[in-house]
C-alpha positions in Angstrom: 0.0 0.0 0.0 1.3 3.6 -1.0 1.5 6.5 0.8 -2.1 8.3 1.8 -2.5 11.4 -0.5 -6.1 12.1 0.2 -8.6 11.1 2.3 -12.3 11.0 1.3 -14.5 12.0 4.2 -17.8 11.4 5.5 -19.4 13.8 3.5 -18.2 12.2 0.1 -19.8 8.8 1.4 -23.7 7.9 1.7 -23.1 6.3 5.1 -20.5 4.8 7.5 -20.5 1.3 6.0 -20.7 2.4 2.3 -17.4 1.0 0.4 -15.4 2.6 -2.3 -13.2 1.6 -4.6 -10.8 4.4 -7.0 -9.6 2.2 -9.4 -6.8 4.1 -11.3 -5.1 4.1 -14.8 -1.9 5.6 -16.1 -1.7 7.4 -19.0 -1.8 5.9 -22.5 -3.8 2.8 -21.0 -6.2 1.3 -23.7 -8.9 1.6 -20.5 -8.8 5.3 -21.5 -10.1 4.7 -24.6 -13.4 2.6 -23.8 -16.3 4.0 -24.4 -18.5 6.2 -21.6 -21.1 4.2 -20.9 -24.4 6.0 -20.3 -27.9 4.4 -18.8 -31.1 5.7 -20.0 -33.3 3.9 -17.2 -31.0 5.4 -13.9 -28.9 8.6 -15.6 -25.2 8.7 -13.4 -24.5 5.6 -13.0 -22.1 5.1 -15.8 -19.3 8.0 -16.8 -16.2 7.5 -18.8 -12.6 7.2 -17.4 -11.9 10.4 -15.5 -9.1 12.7 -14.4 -8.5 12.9 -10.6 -6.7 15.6 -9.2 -8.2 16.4 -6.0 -11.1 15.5 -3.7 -12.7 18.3 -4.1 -15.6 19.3 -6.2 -19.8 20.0 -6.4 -22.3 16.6 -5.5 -24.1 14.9 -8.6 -27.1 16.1 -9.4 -30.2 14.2 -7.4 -31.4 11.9 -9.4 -34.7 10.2 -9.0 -34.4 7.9 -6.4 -33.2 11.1 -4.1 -35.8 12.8 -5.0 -38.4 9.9 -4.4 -36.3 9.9 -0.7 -36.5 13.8 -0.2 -40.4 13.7 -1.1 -40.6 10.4 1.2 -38.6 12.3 3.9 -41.0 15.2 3.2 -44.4 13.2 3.4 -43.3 11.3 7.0 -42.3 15.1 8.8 -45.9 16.5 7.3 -48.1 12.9 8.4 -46.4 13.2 12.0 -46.1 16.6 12.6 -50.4 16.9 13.1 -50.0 14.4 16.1 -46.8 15.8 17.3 -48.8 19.5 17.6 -51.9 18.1 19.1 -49.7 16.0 22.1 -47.9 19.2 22.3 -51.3 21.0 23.3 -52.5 18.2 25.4 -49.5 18.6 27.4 -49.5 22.0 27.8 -53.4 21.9 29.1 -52.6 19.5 31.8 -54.8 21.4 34.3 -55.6 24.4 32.3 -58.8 23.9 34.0 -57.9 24.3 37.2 -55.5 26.8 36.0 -58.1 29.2 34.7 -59.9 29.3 37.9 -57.1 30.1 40.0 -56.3 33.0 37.3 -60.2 34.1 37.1 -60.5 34.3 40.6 -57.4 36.5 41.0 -58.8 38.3 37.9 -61.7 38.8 40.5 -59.6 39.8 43.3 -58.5 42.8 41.8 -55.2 41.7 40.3 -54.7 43.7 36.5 -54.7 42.0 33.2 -51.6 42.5 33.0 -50.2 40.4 36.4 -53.1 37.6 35.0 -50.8 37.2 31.5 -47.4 37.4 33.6 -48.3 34.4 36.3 -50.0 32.3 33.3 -46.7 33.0 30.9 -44.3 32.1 34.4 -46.1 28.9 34.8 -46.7 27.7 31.4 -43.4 28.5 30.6 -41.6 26.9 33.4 -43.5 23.6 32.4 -42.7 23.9 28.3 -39.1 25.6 28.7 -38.3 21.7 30.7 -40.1 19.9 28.7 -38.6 21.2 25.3 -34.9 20.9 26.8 -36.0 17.5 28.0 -36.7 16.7 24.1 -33.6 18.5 23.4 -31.5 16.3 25.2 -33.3 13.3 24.4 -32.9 13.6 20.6 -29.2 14.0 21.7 -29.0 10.9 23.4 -31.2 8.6 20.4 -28.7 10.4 17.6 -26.5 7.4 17.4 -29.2 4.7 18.1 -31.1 6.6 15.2 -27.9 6.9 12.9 -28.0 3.2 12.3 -31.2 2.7 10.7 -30.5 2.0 7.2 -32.0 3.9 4.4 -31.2 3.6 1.3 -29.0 0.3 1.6 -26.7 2.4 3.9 -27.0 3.6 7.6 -26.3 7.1 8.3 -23.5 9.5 10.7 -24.4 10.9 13.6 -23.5 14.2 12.2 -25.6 14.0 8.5 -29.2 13.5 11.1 -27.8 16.7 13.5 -29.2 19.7 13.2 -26.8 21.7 14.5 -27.3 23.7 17.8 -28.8 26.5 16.1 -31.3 24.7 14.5 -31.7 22.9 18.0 -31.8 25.9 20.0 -34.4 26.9 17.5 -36.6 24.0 17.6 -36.6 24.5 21.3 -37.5 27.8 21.6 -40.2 26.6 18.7 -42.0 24.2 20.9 -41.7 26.2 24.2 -43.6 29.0 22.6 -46.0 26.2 21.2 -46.7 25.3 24.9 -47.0 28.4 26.2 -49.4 29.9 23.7 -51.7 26.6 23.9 -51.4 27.6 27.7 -52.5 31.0 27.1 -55.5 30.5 24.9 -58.0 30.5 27.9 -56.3 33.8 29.5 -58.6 36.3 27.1 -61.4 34.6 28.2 -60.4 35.4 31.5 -60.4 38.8 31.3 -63.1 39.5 29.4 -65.5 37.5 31.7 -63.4 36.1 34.8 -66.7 35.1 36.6 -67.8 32.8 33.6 -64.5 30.6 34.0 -64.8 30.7 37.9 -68.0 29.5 38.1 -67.0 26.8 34.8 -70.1 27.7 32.5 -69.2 26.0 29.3 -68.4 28.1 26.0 -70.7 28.1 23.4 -69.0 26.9 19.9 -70.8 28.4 16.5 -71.6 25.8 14.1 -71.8 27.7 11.0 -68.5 28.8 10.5 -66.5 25.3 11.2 -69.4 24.2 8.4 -68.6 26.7 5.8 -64.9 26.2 6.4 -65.0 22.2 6.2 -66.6 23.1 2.9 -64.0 25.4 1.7 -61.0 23.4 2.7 -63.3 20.2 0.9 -63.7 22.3 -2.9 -60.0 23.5 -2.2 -59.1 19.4 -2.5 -61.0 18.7 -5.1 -59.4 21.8 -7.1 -56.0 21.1 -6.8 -57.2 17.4 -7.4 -59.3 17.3 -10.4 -56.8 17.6 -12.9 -55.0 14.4 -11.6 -52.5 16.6 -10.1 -49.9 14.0 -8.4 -47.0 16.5 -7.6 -45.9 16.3 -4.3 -47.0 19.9 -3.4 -50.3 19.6 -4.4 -51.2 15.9 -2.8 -49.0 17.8 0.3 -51.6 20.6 0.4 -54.4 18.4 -0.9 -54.2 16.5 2.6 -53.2 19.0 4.9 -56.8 20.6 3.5 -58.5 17.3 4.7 -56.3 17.7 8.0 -58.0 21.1 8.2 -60.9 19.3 7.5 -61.2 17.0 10.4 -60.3 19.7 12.6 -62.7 21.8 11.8 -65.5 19.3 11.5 -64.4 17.3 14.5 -66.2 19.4 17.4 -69.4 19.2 15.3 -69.2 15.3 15.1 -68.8 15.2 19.0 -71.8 17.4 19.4 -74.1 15.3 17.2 -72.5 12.0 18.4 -73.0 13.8 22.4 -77.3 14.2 21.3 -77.3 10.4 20.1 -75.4 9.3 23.3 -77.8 11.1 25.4 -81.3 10.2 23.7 -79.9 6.3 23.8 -79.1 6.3 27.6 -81.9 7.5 28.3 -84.2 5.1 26.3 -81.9 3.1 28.6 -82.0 4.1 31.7 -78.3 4.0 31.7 -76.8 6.4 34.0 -73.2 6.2 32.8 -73.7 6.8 29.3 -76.1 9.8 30.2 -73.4 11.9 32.0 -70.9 10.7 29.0 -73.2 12.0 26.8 -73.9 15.4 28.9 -70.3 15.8 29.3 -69.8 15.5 25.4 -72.9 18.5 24.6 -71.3 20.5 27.5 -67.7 20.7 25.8 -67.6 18.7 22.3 -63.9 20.6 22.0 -62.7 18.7 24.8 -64.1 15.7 23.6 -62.5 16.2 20.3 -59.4 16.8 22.1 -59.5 13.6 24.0 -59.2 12.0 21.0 -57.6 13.9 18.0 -54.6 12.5 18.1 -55.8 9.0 17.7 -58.0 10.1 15.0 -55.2 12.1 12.6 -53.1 8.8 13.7 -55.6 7.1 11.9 -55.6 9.3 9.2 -52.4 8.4 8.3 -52.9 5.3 8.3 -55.9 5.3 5.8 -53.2 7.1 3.3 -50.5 4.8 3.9 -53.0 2.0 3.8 -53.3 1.1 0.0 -49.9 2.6 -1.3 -47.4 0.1 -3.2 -44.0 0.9 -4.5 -41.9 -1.4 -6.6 -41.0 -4.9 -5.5 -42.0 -6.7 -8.6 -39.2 -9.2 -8.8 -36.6 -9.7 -11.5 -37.5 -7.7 -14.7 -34.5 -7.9 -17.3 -31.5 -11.1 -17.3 -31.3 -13.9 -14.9 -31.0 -13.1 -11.0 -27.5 -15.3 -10.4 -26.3 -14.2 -14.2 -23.5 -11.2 -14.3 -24.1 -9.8 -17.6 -21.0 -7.9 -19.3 -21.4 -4.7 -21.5 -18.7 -4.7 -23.9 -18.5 -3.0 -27.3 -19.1 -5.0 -30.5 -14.9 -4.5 -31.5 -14.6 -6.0 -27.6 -16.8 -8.8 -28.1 -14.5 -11.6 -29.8 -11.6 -11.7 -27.2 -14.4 -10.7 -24.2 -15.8 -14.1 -23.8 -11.9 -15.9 -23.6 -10.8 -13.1 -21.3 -13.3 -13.6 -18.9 -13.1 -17.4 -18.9 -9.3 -16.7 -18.2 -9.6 -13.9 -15.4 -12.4 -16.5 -13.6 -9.7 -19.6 -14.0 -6.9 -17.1 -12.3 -9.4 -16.7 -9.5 -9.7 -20.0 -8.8 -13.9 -19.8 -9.9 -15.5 -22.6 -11.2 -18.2 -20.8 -14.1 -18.2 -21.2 -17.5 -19.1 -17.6 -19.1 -21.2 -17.5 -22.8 -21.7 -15.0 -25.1 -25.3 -13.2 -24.2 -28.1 -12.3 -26.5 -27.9 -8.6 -26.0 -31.7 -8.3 -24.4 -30.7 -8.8 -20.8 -30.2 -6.6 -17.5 -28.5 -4.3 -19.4 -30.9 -3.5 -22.1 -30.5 0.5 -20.9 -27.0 0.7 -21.9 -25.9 3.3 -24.3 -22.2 3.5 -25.7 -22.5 6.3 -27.8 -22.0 5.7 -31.4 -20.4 2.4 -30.6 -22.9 -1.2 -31.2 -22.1 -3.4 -28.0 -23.1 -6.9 -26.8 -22.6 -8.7 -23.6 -20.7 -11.5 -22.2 -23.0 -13.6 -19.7 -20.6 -15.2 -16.4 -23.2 -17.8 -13.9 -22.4 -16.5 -10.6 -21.3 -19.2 -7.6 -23.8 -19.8 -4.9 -21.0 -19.5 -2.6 -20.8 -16.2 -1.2 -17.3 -15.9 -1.0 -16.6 -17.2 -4.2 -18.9 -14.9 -5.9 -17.2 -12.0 -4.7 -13.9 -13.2 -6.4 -16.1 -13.8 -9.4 -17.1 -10.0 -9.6 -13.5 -8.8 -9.0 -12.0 -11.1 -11.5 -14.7 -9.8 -13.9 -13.9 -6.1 -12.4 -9.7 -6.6 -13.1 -10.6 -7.4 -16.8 -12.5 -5.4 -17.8 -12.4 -2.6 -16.2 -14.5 1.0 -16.6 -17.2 -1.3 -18.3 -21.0 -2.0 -17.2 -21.5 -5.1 -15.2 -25.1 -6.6 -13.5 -27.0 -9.5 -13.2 -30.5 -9.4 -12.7 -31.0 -9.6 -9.2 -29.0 -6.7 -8.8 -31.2 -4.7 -11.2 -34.1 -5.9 -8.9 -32.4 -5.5 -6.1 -31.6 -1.7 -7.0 -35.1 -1.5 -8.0 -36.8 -3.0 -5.0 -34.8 -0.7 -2.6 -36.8 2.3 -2.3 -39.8 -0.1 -2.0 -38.5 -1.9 0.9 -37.6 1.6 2.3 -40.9 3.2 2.0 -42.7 -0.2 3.4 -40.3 0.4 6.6 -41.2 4.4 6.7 -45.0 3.5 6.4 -44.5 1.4 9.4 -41.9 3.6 11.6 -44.3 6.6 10.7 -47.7 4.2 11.5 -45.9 3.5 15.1 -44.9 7.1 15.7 -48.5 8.3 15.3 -49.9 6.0 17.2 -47.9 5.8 20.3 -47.8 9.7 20.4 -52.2 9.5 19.8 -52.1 7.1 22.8 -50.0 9.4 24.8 -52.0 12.9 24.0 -55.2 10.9 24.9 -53.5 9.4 28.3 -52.3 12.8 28.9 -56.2 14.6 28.1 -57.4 11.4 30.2 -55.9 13.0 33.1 -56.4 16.0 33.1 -60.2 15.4 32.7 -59.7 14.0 35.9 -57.8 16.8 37.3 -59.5 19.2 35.9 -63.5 18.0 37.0 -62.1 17.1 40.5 -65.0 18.3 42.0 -67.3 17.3 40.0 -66.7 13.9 40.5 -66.3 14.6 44.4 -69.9 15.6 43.9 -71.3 13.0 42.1 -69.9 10.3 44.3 -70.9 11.7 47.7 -74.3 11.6 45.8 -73.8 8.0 45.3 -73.0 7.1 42.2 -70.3 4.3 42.7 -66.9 4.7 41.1 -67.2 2.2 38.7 -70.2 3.9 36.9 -67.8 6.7 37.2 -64.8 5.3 35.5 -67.3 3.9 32.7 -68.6 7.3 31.8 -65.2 8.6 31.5 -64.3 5.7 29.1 -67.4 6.0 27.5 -66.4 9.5 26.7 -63.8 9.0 24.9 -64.7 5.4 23.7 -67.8 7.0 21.7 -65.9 9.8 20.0 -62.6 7.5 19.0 -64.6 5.2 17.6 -66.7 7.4 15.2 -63.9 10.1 14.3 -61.2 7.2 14.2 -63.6 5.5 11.2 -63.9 9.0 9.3 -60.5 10.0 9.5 -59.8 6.2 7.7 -61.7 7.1 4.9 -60.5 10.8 5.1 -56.8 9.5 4.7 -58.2 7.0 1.6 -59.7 10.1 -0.1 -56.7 12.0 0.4 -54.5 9.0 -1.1 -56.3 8.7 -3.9 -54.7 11.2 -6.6 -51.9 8.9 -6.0 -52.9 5.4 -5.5 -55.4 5.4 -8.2 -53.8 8.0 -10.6 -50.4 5.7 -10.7 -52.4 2.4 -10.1 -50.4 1.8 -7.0 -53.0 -0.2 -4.6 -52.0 -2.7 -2.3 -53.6 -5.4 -1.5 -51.3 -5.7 1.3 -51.9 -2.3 2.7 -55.7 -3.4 4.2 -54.3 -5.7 6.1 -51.4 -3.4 7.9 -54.1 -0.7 8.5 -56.3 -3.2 10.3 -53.9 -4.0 12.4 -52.4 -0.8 13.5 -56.1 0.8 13.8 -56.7 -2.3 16.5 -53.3 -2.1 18.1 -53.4 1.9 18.0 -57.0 2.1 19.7 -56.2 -0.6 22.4 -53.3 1.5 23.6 -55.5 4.4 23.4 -57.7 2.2 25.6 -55.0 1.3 28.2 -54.2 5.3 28.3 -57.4 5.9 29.0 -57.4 3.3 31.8 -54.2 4.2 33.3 -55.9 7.2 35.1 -58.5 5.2 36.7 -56.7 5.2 40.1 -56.3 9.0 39.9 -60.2 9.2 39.4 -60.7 6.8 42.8 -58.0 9.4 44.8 -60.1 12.6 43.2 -63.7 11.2 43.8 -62.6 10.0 47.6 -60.4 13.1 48.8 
């Protein structure tokens, strides 16, 4: 080995275990004079000999398998971020209840609008200042684990997934001032009608409005749809309108779903499902809350659900064939050149002379007519490898595949975006079951008295504890369906436009809409000891 003149660093690499050969020429060498080999199926893959003189130099282009990575990439940030936002705001209105009567009865005492805002701001803050840094420093700690997740057929550096500590310092501050203003959304109501919150009358919500804007966001999907518009801004925008959609709508759903409740308990005489149901008319927005993260969960879900990408096995040559591009001048000395590098290697295979409509149907060598000298590679592992580097030694510079690596180029992004659908599918879910534990709880907080109340009245805890699951049972179960076929509708320009369906897909979305709403379930009944300690104190 000579001296090292160069080094080529991480940023020259597609991940840590990627190898790289520089396989150099001197001057004058007939390699030099081959042809450059071009591919009109993947563009880059093939240059002519080149001049190195340093390592330095611009990336190549993206081609369109980065692209399809970058719009992937794109897709996952815009499916999570809904759920991300709404356990954000759950977490920041643990006890916002409470919170606005202590503020409205200050209001009350005399304090000024002013001291109000400033206690609310020092005690939000203090809660969503930790809890960001907390983040912070956990997405410091899972880097590495993180790093080694392999997209792409490569795993990444620590350093190409970190943001840098401006961008973290910014995200921070980003999701502090998320909490704090979520926190803050009941102090206007507080002073503009302080005795309303002490005294916990319930806010009336319009109807109309969330109507006519459900039907807005609906005609603005069907515009930027109607053309068969599959660009990834427009499905982007197309599905954030239907996000907007079940937002908006959502409230509404829980007030009609609060009336039916209500009218069937008591056709049933059933005293737990009556104060479900009052509790739902009384404040449909927090019933909506209680389970919106569970329902854009399974939004995502119904557009992942019928989405299929590649994977259809071996499409040009023979999957344990290496097929040799060589140009037509090449061809008579090709096929006793390669039968002589394989006997230096010790490799038992008898190449043939191919009939040009193979793995490498693609290839272009300029001007130049080419064929193709066909080498059956060893099923032992190791002795394949010295196969493809005796090949590699003699004839250097030119195109070499068999047909399972064609496939196997081909199927990559598809097993990628399988594992994305089902890292993203995970994600959502376990943060939906954590924003509806979270809500869960501070119900329970929050209507402390209430329940007090209720039980020195005599209505035994476990009647209790069923209305509260009830509550959010009756809403998951309804919303959860809609958002299913919300997130078909919005896959559609795709799935059906490119005739991409998957069977398949039904079957994962089954399964992570039952996992999904049984840890939404166990959330829900992992507060029922704090209800027993709130009803008894």
């Amino acid at each position: 080995m000579g001296p090292v003149t160069a080094e080529l660093g991480t940023d020259g690499l597609i991940g840590p275990d990627q190898l790289v050969a520089v396989v150099g020429a001197r001057p004058g060498d007939a390699v030099l004079q081959g042809p450059a080999w071009s591919s009109a199926n993947t563009p880059g893959d093939f240059a002519g000999p080149t001049e190195i003189r340093d390592f330095t130099g611009s990336p190549a282009a993206a081609e369109s398998d980065e692209r399809g990575y970058v719009q992937l990439a794109l897709v996952a940030s815009i499916l999570l971020v809904i759920p991300v936002l709404t356990l954000t705001g759950a977490a920041a209105r643990l006890g916002a209840s409470r919170r606005a009567d202590r503020l409205a009865r200050l209001r009350l005492a005399g304090a000024s609008g002013r001291t109000v805002a400033g206690v609310a701001v020092v005690e939000a803050g203090a809660i969503a200042v930790t809890g960001a840094l907390a983040g912070a420093m956990a997405y410091a700690l899972l880097l590495p684990l993180v790093s080694r997740i392999p997209v792409g057929g490569s795993a990444f550096t620590p350093g190409q997934l970190w943001v840098g500590v401006l961008g973290l310092l910014a995200v921070t501050a980003l999701v502090a001032a998320l909490g704090i203003a979520s926190a803050l959304v009941p102090v206007r109501r507080i002073l503009r009608d302080p005795l309303s919150v002490a005294q916990q009358h319930a806010q009336s919500m319009p109807l109309l409005w969330r109507v006519l804007a459900a039907g807005a966001a609906a005609l603005a999907f069907h515009q930027l749809t109607r053309n068969g518009d599959t660009s990834s801004v427009g499905v982007l925008i197309a599905f954030a309108a239907v996000f907007g959609v079940l937002a908006i709508v959502g409230p509404v759903v829980v007030t009609l779903l609060g009336r039916m409740v209500v009218r069937r308990a008591q056709r049933r005489a059933d005293s737990a499902r009556l104060i479900a149901g009052r509790r739902l008319l009384d404040d449909p927005r927090a019933g909506w809350r209680s389970v919106s993260g569970l329902v854009m969960a399974s939004f995502v879900a119904g557009f992942l659900a019928l989405f299929s990408v590649g994977g259809g096995g071996v499409v040009w040559g023979q999957e344990r064939e290496l097929e040799i591009a060589v140009t037509a001048e090449q061809a008579p000395g090709a096929l006793a050149k390669a039968r002589s590098a394989l006997a230096d290697a010790d490799v038992e295979a008898t190449p043939v002379r191919g009939d040009d409509s193979g793995a490498l149907l693609f290839l272009d060598a300029g001007e130049r007519a080419w064929s193709t000298v066909v080498v059956p590679l060893p099923a032992d592992p190791a002795e394949e490898n010295r196969a493809r580097a005796a090949v590699a030694r003699a004839f250097p510079g030119a195109p070499t595949a068999s047909g399972g690596d064609v496939e196997n180029r081909a199927d990559q992004f598809a097993r990628d975006f399988r594992a994305a659908s089902v890292v993203v599918l995970l994600v959502s879910f376990l943060v939906a079951a954590a924003s509806t534990g979270i809500v869960a709880a501070a119900a329970v907080l929050d209507r402390r008295e209430n329940y007090r109340r209720l039980w020195q009245a005599g209505v035994p805890l476990p009647t209790l504890d069923r209305a509260r699951v009830l509550e959010s049972t009756s809403p998951m179960v309804v919303c959860a369906s809609l958002a299913v076929f919300a997130g078909l509708f919005a896959a559609a320009p795709i799935t059906l436009a490119g005739g991409s369906v998957s069977g398949t897909g039904a079957l994962l979305l089954v399964l992570t809409i039952v996992l999904g709403a049984a840890g939404v379930h166990l959330a829900i009944r992992a507060s029922r000891g704090l209800l027993r300690s709130a009803a008894q104190s």
